[in-house]
VEXDREN-2710 file (C-alpha; in Angstrom, 1 decimal):
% VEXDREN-2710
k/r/px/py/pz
1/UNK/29.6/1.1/10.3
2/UNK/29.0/3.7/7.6
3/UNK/26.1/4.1/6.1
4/UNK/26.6/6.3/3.2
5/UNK/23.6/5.5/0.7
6/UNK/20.3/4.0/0.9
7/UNK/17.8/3.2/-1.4
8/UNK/13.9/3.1/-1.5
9/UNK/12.6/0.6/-3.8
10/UNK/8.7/1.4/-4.1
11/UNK/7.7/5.0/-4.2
12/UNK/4.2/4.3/-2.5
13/UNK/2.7/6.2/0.6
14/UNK/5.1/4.2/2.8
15/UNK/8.5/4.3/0.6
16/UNK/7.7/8.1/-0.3
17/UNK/7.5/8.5/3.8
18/UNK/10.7/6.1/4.5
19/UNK/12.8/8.3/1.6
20/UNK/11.6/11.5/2.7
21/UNK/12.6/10.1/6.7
22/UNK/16.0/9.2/5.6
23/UNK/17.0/12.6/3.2
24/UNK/15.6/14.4/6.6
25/UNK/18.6/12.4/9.0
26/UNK/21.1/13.3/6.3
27/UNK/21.4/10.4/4.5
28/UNK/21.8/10.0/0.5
29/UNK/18.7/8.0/-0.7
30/UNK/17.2/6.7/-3.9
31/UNK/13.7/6.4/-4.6
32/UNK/13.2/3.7/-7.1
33/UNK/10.2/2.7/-8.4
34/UNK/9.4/1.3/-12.4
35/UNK/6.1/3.5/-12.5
36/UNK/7.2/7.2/-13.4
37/UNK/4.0/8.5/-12.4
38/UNK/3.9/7.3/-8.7
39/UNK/7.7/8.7/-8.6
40/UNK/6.3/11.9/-9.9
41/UNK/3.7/11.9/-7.1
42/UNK/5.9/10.8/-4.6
43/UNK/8.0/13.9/-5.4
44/UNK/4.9/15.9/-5.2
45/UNK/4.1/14.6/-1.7
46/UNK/7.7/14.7/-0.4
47/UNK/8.2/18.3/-1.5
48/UNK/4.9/19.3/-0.2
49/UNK/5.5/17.9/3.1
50/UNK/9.0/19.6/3.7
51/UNK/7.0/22.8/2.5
52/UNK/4.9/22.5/5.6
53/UNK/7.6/21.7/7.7
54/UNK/8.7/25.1/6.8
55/UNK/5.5/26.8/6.8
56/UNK/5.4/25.6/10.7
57/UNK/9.2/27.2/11.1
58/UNK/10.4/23.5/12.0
59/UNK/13.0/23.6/9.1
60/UNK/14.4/26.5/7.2
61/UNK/14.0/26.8/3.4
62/UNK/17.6/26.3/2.8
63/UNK/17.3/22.5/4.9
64/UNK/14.7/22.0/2.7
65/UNK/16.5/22.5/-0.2
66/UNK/19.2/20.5/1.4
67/UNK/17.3/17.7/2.3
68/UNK/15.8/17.6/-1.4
69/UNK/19.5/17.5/-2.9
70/UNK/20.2/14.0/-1.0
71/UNK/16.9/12.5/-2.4
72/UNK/17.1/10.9/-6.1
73/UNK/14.6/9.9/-8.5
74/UNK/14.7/6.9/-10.8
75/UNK/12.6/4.2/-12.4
76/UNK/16.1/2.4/-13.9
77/UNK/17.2/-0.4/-11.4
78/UNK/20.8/-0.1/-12.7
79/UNK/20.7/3.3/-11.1
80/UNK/20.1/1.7/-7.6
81/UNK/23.8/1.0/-5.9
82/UNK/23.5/1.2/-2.0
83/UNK/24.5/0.5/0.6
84/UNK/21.1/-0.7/2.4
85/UNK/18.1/-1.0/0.8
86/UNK/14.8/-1.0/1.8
87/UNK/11.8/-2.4/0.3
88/UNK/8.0/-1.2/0.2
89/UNK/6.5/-2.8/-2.8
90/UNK/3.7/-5.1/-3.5
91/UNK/2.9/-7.0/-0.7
92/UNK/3.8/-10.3/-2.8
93/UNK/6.7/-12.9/-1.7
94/UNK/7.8/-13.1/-5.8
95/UNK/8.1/-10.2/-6.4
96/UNK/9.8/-9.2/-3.3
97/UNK/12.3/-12.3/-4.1
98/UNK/12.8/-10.9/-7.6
99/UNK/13.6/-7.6/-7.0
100/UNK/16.3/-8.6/-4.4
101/UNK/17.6/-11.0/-6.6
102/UNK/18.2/-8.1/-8.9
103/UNK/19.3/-6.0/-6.9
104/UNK/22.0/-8.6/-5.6
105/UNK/23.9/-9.1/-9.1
106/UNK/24.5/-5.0/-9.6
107/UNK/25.4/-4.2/-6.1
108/UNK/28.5/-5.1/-3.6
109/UNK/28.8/-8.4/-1.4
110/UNK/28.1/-6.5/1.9
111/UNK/24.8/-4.5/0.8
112/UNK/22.1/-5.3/3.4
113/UNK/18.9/-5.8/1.9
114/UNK/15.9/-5.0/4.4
115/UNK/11.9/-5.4/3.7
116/UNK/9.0/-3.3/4.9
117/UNK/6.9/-6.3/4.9
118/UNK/4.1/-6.1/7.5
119/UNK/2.8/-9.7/7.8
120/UNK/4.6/-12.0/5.1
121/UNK/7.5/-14.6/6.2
122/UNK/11.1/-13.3/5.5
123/UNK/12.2/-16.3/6.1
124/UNK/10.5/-17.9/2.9
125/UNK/11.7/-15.2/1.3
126/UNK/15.4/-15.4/2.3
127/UNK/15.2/-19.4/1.6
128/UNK/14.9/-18.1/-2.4
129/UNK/17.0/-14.7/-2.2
130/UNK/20.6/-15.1/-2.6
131/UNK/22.6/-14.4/0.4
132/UNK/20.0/-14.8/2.8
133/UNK/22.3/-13.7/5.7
134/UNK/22.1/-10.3/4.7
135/UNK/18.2/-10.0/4.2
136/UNK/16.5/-8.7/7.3
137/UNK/13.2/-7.1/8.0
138/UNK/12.8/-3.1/8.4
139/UNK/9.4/-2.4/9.5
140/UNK/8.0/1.4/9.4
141/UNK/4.6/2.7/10.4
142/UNK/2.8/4.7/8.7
143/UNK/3.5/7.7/8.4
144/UNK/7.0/7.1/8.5
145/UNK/8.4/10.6/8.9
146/UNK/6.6/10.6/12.2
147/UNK/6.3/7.5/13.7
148/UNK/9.1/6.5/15.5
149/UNK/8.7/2.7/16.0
150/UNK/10.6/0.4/13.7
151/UNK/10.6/-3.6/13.9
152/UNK/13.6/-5.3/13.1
153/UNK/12.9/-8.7/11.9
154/UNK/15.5/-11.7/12.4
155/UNK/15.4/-14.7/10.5
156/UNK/17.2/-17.7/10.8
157/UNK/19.9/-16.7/8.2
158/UNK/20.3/-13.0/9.1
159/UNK/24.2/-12.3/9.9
160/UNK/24.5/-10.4/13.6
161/UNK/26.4/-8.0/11.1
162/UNK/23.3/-6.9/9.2
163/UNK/21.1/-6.8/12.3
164/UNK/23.9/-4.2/13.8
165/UNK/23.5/-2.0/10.4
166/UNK/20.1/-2.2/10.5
167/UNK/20.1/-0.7/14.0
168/UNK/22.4/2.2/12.9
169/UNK/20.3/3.0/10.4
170/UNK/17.3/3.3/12.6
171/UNK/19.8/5.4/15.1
172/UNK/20.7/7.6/12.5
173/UNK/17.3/8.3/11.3
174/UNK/16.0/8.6/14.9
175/UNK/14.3/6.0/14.8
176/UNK/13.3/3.5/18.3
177/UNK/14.2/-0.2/16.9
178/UNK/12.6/-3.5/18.7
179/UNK/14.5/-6.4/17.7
180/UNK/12.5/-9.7/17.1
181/UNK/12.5/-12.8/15.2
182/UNK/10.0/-13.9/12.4
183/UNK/6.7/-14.8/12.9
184/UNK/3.4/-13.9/12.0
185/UNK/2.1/-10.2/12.4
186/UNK/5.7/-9.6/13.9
187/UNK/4.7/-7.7/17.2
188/UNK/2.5/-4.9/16.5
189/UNK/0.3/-6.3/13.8
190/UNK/-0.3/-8.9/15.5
191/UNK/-1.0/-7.7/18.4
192/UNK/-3.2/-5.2/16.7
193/UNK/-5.3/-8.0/14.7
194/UNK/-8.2/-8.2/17.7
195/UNK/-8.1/-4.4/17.9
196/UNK/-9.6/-4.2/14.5
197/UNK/-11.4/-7.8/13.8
198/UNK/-13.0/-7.4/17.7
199/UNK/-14.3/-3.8/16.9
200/UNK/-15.8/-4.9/13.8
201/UNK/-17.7/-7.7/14.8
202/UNK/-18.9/-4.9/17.4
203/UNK/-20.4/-3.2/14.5
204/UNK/-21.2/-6.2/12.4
205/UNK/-23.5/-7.4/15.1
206/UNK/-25.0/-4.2/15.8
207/UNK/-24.0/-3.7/19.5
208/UNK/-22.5/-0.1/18.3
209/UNK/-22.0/2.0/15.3
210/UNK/-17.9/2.3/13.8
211/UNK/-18.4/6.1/14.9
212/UNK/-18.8/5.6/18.4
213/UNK/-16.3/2.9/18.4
214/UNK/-13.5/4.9/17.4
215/UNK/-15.1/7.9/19.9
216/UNK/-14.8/5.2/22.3
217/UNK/-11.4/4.2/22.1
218/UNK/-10.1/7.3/21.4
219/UNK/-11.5/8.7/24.8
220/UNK/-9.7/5.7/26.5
221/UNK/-6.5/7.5/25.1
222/UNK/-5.9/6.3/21.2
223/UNK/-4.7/8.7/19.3
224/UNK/-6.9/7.3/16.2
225/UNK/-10.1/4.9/16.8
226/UNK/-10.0/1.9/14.5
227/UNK/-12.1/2.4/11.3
228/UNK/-9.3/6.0/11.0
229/UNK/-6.7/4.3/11.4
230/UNK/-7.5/1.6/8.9
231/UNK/-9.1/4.4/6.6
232/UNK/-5.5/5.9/7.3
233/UNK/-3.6/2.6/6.6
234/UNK/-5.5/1.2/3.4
235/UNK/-8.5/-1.2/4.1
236/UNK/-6.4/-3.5/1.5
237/UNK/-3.2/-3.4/3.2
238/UNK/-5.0/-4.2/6.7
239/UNK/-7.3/-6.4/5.5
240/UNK/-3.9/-8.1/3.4
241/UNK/-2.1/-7.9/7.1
242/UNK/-5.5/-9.7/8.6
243/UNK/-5.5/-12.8/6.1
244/UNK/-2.0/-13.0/6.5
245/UNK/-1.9/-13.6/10.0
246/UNK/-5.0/-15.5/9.9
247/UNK/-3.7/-18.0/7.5
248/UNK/-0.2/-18.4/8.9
249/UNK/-1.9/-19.5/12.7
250/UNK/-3.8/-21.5/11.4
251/UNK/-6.9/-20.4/11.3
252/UNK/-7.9/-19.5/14.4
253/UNK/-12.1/-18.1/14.2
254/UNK/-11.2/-15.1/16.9
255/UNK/-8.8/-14.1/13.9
256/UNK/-10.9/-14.3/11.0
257/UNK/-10.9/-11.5/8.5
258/UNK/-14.1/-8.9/8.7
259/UNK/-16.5/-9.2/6.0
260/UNK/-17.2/-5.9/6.8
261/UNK/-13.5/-4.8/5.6
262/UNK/-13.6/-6.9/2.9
263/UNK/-17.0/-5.7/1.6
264/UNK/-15.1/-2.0/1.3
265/UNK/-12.6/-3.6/0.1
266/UNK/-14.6/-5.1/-3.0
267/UNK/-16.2/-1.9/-3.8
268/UNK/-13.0/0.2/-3.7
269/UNK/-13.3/1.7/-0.9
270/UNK/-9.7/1.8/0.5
271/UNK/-9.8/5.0/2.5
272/UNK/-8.0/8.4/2.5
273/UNK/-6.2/7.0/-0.5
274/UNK/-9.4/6.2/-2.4
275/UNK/-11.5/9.7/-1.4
276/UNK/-13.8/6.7/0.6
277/UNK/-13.2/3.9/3.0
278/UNK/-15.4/3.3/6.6
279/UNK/-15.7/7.7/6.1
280/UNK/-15.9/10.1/2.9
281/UNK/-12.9/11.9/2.4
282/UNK/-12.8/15.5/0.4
END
């Protein structure tokens, strides 16, 4: 069970992280992504965050440079033959179904395709992909170089062959891999859902402000309170994550999506990314 390639397809905060997270284990990975800038900037990031790695003695310059020769750049799909592949694009079911669509025609029968998706159904998405037994879900958290969780998300189609790879992969790239079926939120997120919406309505109704909230529960042993981590996350990826849920279990009002997130959300306030979210970045 050899996993000699891999490729990234969306070079994003998250696929910039996964790439970087993979080069590090030793594996060969293309970083895809039709937008030259972002690949420019997810260069930047990548080669800037190895830089520290070395400025902290963690790695020497020479694995640096090693680690930078297995990573490779593109924004040409036809460039992107692998053996797994792992997607962190737009968080939209089409497009996800028409970039593995393509991505099936130019590479082998036995590439595994996985998806970062935090919230939407694989299984809708495998019902339109072709070869649905070998699409499976890959979840990373952010940022992926350092977090060591990774879901791996069944659906009804997946071949016990690509669930096996999949776990290799996360092996390989030190990774600890919880294996569960499809369903809304997966584990984390949606087990996470009343950590945010319930601290919100905290502050929505006035009984405390988002700064002592995230004091709070960081004193009670979080490593990040809340209204950081969502800065940290995107306020429209979590509040994406929130709907999604929401929507998918029908409803329910103790899920319900924070018009306090969403009121950051309209004004472009998306956090570190944006210089501004529920705190002012500089």
């Amino acid at each position: 069970m050899n996993i000699n390639s891999i490729c990234v397809c969306g070079a994003g905060t998250m696929g910039a992280g996964i790439a970087q997270a993979a080069a590090q284990s030793g594996i060969s990975t293309i970083l895809f992504d039709l937008n030259q800038g972002i690949l420019d900037k997810a260069s930047s990031a990548i080669d800037k965050n190895l830089s520290a790695l070395v400025g902290k003695q963690k790695i020497s310059e020479e694995q640096k440079q090693r680690i930078q020769q297995r990573l490779q750049f593109t924004s040409d799909l036809q460039y992107c033959l692998a053996d797994v592949f792992i997607e962190a694009i737009v968080e939209k079911p089409a497009a996800k179904i028409a970039l593995f669509n393509q991505l099936a025609e130019i590479n082998h029968g036995e590439s595994v395709f996985a998806s970062n998706t935090s919230s939407l159904s694989l299984e809708k998405i495998a019902e339109q992909v072709k070869g649905p037994e070998r699409l499976i879900g890959m979840h990373f958290f952010n940022p992926a170089t350092i977090m060591k969780l990774v879901e791996v998300v069944n659906t009804r189609f997946t071949s016990p062959a690509a669930t096996e790879l999949i776990l290799e992969l996360a092996r390989q790239m030190g990774k600890t891999a919880v294996i569960c079926r499809d369903s809304p939120g997966f584990i984390v997120n949606r087990v996470a859902r009343p950590f945010y919406i319930e601290t919100m309505r905290l502050v929505e109704e006035g009984i405390v402000d988002l700064e002592q909230a995230d004091r709070l529960l960081e004193a009670t042993g979080f490593k990040m309170g809340p209204f950081r981590l969502m800065d940290l996350i995107g306020n429209d990826i979590n509040y994406a994550v929130s709907t999604s849920v929401y929507e998918q279990l029908g409803q329910p009002e103790r899920l319900r999506p924070s018009g306090l997130q969403l009121e950051k959300l309209e004004a472009g306030k998306l956090g570190k990314k944006s210089g501004e979210g529920f705190y002012r970045y500089v």
